[in-house]
N, C-alpha and C positions, 0 to 999 in steps of 0.2 A: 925288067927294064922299064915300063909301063908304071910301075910304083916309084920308083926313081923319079921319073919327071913329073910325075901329080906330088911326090912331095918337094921337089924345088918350086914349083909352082906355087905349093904354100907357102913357103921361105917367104918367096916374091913377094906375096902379096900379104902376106901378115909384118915384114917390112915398109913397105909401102904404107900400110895402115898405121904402125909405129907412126913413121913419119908425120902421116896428116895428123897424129893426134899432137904432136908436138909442136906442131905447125900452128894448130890451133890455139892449143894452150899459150903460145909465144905470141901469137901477134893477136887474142880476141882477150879472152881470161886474164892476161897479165895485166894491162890500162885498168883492165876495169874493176882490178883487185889494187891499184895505184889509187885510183879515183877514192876507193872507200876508205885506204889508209887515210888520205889527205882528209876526208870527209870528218871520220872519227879520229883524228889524229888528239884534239883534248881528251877526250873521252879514255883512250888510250895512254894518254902519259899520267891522268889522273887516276889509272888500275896498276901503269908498272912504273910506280916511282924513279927507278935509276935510269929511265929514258929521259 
């Protein structure tokens, strides 16, 4: 019974961490992987011509 609950307990919490890492990724990483598109945006249409 005791092994039951220490492993919901990881559930929990290896969920919860899912979470923050997506959290992250969506509201820190995404701007600032926008920022570098816009930045190198010629640089980028002058390596993939059909853009």
């Amino acid at each position: 019974m005791l092994s039951l609950a220490i492993g919901t307990e990881y559930f929990l919490f290896g969920g919860a961490g899912v979470v923050t890492l997506l959290a992250f990724t969506g509201l820190i990483l995404a701007p600032a992987i926008g920022v570098l598109i816009v930045y190198y945006w010629p640089q980028i249409t002058e390596t993939v011509p059909g853009l």
